[in-house]
TIROBA-825661 format. One record per residue: x, y, z of N, C-alpha, C in turn; residue in three letters. Coordinates in steps of 0.1 Angstrom, whole numbers. Example, Ala and Ser with C-alpha at 12.3 -4.5 7.8 and 13.67 -1.06 7.14 Angstrom:
<zalums>
{{132 -57 78} {123 -45 78} {132 -33 78} "ala"} {{128 -22 71} {137 -11 71} {129 0 79} "ser"} 
</zalums>
This chain:
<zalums>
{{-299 859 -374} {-305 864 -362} {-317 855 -358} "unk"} {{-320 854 -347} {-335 842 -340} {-344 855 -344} "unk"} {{-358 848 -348} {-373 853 -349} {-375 860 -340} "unk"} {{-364 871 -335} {-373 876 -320} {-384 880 -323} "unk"} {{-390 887 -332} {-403 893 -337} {-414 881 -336} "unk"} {{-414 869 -337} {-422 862 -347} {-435 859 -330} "unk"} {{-444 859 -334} {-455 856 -319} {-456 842 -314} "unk"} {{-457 841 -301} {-457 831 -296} {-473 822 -300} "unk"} {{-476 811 -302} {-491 808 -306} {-494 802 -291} "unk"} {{-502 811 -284} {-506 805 -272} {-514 791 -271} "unk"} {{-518 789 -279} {-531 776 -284} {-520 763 -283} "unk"} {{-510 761 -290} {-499 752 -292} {-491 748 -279} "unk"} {{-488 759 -274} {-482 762 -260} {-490 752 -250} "unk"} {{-508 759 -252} {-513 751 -240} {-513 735 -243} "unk"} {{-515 733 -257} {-516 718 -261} {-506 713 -256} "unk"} {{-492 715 -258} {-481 710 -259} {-475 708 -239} "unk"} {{-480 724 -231} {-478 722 -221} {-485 707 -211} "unk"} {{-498 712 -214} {-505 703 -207} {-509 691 -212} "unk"} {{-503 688 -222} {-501 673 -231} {-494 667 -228} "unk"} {{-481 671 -223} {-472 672 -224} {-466 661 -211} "unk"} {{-471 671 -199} {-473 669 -187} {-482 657 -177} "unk"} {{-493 657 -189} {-501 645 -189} {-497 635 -190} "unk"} {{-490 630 -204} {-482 620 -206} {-471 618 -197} "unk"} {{-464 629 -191} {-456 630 -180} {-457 619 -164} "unk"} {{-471 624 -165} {-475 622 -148} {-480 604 -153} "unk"} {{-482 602 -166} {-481 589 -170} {-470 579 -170} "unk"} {{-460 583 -173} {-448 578 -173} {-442 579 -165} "unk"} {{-440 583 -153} {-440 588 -137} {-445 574 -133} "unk"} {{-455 573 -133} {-466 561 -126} {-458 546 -130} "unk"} {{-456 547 -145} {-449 539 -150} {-437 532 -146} "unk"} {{-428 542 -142} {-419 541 -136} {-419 536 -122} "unk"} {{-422 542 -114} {-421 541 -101} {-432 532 -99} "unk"} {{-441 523 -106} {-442 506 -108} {-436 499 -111} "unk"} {{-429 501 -123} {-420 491 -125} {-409 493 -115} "unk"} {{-408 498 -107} {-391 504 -100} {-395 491 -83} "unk"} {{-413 495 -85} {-414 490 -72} {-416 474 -74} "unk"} {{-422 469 -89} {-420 455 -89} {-408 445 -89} "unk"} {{-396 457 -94} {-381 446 -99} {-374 453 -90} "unk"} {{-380 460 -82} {-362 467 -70} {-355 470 -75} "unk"} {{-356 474 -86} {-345 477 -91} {-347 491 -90} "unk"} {{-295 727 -308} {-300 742 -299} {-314 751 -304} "unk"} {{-323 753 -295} {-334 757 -297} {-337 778 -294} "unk"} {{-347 780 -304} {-352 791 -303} {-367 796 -299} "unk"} {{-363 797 -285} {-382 795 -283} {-387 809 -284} "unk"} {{-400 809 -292} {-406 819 -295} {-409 826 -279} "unk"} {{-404 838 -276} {-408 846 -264} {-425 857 -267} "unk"} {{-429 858 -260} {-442 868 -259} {-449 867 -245} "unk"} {{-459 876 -246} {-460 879 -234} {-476 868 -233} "unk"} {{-474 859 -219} {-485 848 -219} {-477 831 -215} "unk"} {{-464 838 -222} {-455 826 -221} {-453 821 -208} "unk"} {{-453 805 -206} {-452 798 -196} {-434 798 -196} "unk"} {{-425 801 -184} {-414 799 -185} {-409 796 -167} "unk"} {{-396 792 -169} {-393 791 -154} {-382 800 -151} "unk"} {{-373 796 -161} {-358 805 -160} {-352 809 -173} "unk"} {{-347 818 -176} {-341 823 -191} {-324 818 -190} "unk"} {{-316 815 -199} {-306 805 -200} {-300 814 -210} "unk"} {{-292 816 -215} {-282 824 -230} {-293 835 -238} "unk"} {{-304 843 -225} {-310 850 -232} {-323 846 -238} "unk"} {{-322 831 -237} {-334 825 -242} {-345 822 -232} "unk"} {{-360 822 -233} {-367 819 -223} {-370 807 -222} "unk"} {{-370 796 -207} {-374 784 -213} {-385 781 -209} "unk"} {{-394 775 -219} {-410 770 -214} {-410 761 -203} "unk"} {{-418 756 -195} {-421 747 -189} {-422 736 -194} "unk"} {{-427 732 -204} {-430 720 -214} {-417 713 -214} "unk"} {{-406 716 -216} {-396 715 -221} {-393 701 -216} "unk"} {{-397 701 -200} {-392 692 -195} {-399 681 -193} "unk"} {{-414 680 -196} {-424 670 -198} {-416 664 -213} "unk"} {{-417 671 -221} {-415 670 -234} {-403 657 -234} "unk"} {{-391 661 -225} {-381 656 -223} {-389 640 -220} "unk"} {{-391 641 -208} {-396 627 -207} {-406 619 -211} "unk"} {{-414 625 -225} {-422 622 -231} {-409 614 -244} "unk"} {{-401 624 -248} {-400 617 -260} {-384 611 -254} "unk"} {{-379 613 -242} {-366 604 -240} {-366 593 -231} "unk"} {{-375 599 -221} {-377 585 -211} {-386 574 -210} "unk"} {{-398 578 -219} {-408 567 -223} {-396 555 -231} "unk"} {{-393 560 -242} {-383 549 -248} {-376 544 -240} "unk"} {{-364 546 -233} {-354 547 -227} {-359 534 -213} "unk"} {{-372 534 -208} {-378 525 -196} {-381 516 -204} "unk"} {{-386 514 -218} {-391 504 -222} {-378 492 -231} "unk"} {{-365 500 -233} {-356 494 -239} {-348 486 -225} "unk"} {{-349 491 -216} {-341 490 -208} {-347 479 -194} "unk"} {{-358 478 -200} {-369 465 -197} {-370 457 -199} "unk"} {{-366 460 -214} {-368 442 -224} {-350 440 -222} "unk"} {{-344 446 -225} {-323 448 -219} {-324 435 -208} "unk"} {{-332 440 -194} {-332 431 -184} {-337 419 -188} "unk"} {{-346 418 -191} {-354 407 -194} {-345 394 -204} "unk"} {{-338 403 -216} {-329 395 -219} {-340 397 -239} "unk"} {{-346 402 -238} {-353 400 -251} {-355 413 -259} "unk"} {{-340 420 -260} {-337 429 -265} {-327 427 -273} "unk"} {{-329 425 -288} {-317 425 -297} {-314 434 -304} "unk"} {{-302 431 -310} {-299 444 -322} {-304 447 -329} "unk"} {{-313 441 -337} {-324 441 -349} {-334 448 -336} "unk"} {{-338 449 -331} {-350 450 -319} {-346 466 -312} "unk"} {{-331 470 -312} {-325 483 -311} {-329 491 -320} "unk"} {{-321 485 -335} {-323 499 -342} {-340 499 -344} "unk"} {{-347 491 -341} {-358 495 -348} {-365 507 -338} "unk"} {{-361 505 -323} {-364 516 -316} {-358 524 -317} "unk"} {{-346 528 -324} {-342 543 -323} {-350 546 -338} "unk"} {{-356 541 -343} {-362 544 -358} {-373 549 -352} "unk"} {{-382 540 -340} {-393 548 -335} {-392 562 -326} "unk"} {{-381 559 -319} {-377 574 -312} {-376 588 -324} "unk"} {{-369 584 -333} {-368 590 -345} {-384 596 -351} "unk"} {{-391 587 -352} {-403 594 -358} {-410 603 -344} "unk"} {{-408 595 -334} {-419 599 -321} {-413 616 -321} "unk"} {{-400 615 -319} {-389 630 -316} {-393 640 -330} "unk"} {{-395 635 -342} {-402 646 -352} {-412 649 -353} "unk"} {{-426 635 -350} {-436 644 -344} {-442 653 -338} "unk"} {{-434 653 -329} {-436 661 -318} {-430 673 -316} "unk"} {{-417 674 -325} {-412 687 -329} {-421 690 -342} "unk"} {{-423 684 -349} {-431 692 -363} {-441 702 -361} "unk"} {{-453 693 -345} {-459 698 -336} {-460 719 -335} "unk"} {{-444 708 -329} {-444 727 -321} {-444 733 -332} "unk"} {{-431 734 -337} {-426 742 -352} {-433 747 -357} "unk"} {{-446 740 -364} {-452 743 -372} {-464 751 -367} "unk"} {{-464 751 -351} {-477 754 -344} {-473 769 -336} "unk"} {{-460 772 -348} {-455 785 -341} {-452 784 -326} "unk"} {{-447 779 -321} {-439 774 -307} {-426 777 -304} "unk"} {{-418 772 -316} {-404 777 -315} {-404 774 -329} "unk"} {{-384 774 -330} {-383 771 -343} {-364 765 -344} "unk"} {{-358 762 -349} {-346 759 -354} {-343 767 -364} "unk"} {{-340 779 -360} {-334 794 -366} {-316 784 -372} "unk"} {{-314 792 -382} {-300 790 -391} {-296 778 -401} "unk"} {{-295 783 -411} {-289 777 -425} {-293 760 -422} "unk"} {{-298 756 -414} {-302 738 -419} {-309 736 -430} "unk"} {{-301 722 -433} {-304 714 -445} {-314 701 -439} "unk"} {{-318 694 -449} {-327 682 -449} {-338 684 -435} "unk"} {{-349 695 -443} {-356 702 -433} {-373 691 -438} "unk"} {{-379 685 -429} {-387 681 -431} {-401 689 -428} "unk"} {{-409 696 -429} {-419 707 -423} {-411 715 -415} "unk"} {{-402 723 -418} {-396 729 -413} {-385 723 -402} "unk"} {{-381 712 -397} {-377 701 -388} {-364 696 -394} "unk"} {{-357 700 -389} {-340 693 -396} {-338 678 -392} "unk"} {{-336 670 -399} {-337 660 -401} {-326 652 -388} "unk"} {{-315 659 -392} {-305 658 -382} {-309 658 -366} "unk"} {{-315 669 -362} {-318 668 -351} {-326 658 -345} "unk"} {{-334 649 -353} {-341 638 -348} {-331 625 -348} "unk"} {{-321 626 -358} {-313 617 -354} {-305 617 -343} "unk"} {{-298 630 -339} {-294 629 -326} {-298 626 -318} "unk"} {{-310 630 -319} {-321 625 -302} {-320 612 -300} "unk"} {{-324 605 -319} {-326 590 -314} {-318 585 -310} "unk"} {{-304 588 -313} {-288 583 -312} {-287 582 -293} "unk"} {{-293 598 -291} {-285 596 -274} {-298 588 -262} "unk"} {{-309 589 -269} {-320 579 -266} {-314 561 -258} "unk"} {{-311 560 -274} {-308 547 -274} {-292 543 -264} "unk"} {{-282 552 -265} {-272 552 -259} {-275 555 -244} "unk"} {{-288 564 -238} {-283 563 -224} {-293 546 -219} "unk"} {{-302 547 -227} {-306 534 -224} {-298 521 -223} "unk"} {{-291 520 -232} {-277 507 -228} {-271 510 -218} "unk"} {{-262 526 -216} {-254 527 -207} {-265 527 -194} "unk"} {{-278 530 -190} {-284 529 -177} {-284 513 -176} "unk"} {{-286 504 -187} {-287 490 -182} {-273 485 -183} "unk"} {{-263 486 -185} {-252 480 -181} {-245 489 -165} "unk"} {{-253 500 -162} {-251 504 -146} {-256 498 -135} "unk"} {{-269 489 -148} {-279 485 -136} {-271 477 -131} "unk"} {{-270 462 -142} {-259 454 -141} {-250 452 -137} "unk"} {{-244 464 -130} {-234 466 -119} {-236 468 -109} "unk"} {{-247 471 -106} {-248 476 -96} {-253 466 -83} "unk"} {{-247 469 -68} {-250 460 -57} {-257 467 -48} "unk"} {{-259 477 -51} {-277 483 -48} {-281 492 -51} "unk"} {{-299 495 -47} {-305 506 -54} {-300 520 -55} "unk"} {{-293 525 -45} {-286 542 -43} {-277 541 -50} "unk"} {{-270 530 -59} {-259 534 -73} {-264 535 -83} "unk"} {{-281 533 -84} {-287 537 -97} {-288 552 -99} "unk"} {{-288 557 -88} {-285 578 -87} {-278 581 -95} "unk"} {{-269 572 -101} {-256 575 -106} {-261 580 -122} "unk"} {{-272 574 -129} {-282 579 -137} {-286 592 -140} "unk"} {{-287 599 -125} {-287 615 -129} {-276 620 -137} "unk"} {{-265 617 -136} {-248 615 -142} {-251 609 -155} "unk"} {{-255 604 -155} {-252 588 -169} {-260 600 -181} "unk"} {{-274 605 -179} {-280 609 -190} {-274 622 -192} "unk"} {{-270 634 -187} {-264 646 -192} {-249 641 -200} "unk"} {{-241 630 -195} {-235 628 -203} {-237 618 -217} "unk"} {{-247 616 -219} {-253 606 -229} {-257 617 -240} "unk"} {{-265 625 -232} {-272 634 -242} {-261 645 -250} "unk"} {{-249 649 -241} {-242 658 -248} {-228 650 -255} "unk"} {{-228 641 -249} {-219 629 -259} {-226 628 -273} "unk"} {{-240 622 -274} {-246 627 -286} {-244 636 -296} "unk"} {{-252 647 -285} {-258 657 -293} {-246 669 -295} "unk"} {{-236 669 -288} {-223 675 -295} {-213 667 -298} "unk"} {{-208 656 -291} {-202 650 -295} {-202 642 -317} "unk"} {{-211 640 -315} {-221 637 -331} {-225 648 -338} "unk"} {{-225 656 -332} {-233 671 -341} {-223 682 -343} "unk"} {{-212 678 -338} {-201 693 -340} {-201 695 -353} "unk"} {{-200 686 -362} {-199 690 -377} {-207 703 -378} "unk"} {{-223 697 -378} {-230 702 -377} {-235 721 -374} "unk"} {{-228 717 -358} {-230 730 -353} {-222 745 -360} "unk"} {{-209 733 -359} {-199 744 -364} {-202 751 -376} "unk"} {{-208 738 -389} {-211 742 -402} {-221 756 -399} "unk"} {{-230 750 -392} {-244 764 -395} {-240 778 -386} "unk"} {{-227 777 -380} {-224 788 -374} {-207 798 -378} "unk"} {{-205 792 -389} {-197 796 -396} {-197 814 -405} "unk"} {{-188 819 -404} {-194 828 -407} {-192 834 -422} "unk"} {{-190 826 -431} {-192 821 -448} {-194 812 -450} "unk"} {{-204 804 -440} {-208 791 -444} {-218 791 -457} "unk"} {{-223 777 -462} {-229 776 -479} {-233 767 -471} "unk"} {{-242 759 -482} {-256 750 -480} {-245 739 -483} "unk"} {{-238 738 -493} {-232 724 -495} {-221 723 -483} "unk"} {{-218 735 -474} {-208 728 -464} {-217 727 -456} "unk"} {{-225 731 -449} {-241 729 -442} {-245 708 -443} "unk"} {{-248 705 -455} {-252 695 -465} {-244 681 -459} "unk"} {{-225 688 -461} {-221 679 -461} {-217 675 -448} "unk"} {{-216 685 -438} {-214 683 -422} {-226 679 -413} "unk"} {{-239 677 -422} {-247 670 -414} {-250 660 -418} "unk"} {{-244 655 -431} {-242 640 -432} {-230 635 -424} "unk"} {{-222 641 -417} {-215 635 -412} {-217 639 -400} "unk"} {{-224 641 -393} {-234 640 -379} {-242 630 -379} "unk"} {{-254 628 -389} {-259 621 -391} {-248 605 -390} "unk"} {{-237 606 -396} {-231 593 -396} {-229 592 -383} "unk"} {{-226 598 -376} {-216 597 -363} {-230 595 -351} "unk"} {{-238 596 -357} {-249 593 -346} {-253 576 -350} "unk"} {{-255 576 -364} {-253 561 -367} {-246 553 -359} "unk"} {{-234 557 -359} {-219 549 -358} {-224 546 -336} "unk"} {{-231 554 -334} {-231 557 -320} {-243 545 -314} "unk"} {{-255 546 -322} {-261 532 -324} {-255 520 -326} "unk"} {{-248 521 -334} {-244 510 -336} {-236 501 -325} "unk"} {{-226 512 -322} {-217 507 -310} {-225 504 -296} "unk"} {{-238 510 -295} {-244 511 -284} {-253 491 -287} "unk"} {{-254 491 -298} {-262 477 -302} {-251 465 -297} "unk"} {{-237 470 -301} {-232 455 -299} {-229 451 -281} "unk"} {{-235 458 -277} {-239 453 -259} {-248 442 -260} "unk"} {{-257 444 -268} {-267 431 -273} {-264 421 -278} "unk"} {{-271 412 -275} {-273 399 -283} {-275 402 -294} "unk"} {{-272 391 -305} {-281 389 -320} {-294 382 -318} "unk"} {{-294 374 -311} {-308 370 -306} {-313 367 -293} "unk"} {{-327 369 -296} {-329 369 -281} {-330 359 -269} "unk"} {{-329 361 -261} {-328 345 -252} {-339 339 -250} "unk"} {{-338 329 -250} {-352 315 -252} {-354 312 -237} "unk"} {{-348 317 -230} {-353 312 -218} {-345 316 -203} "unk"} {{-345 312 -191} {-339 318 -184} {-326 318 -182} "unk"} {{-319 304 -183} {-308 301 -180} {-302 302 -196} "unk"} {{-309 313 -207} {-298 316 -214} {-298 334 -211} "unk"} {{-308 335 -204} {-303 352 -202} {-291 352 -194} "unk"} {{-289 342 -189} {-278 342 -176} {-266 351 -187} "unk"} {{-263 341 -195} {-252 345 -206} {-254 359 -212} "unk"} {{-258 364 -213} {-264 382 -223} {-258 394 -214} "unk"} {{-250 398 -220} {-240 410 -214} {-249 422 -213} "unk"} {{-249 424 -201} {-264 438 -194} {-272 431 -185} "unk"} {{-273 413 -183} {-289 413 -178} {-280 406 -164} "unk"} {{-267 405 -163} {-263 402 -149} {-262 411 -137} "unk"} {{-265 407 -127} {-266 413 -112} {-256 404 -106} "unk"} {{-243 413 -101} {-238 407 -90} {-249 410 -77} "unk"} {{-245 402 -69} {-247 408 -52} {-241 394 -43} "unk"} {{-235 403 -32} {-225 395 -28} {-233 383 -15} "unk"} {{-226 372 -15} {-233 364 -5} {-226 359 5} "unk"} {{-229 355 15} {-218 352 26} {-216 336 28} "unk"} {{-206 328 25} {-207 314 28} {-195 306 33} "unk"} {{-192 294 34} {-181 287 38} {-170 292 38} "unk"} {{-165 297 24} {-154 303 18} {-157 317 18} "unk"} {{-161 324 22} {-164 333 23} {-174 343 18} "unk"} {{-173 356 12} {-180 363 3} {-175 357 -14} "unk"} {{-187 353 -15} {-185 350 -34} {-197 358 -43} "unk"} {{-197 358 -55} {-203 366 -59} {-213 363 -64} "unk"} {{-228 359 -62} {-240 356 -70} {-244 360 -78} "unk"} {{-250 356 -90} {-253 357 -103} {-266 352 -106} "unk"} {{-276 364 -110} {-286 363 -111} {-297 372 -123} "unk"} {{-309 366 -126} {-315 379 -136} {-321 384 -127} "unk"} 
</zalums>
């Protein structure tokens, strides 16, 4: 059963809200600069005090939730998909950002967890301050995965109103991930004679399957990174068609 009893810590809440959001309205700015230079399962503690918007399977959801989101998904996700264009994003240069997403996504859950905020109720294994180890691998896994898949959209794309298509691209990134890679997982801790060693061994193989999900997501990339312009031309992600009108007619231009 979830902690319904256990008290919300109002103090964490406000930290987490309005920290949250801060960093938010930061990466906002971020964005919509860079946008204008290149044209281009949880148990939240309920009590009364709680910041929420709408309640979902019973559960209440904070407001945070969704700063939170773009603190620990889309800060990464703008900066991978920056150096992607640029052409000076490699595979070595990948996993090491889902290793940072990885710590940034446990800090910040350890945060709450431990700050009485919420909590990750049921039988998990490889619990770090209370923090399942697993769950930060997924995050980093679908992090890094909508980040390739937004830059190989960019890369298709022949103008700005097909990048919308991103509101699309990340709910399926994130639940490709985070269920697609985690069913072991899920299923294990929701079993109803489940054990720690079937727990144990089904989130080693979430864990794998989120690996395997980086991985695949890396070989879009170069092994190394381009030295210069006319070798980004060649790097699978950093091409722009857009069409041009001439002699022969419409042909297709190629550009970073």
């Amino acid at each position: 059963m979830p902690p319904v009893d256990h008290e919300l810590n109002l103090t964490t809440q406000a930290i987490l809200t309005y920290g949250s959001w801060a960093l938010t309205a930061v990466v906002l700015v971020i964005a919509v600069w860079m946008g204008t230079r290149e044209r281009t399962p949880f148990y939240f503690y309920s009590t009364e005090g709680m910041f929420t918007h709408f309640t979902a399977f019973d559960i209440p959801q904070p407001i945070w939730t969704h700063s939170g989101y773009v603190v620990l998904y889309a800060a990464p996700a703008i900066y991978i998909t920056y150096q992607i264009a640029r052409g000076t994003m490699t595979r070595n240069k990948l996993y090491v950002w889902a290793a940072i997403t990885l710590l940034e996504s446990a800090a910040f859950e350890m945060i709450g967890i431990n700050g009485s905020l919420y909590s990750y109720w049921g039988p998990h294994v490889f619990r770090i301050f209370q923090y399942p180890l697993v769950i930060g691998v997924l995050e980093a896994a679908q992090v890094i995965c909508f980040a390739v898949a937004a830059s190989q959209l960019r890369a298709r794309c022949t103008g700005q109103w097909q990048l919308l298509g991103m509101f699309v691209l990340f709910p399926c990134t994130f639940f490709m991930a985070n269920f697609g890679a985690g069913w072991p997982t899920i299923i294990a801790i929701h079993l109803e004679n489940t054990s720690t060693p079937v727990v144990a061994v089904a989130t080693l193989v979430s864990i794998g399957f989120a690996v395997a999900l980086v991985r695949a997501a890396a070989s879009f990339l170069p092994q190394r990174s381009a030295g210069n312009a006319e070798d980004r031309v060649s790097i699978p992600g950093t091409k722009h068609q857009q069409p041009v009108s001439g002699d022969a007619g419409v042909a297709a231009k190629r550009s970073t």
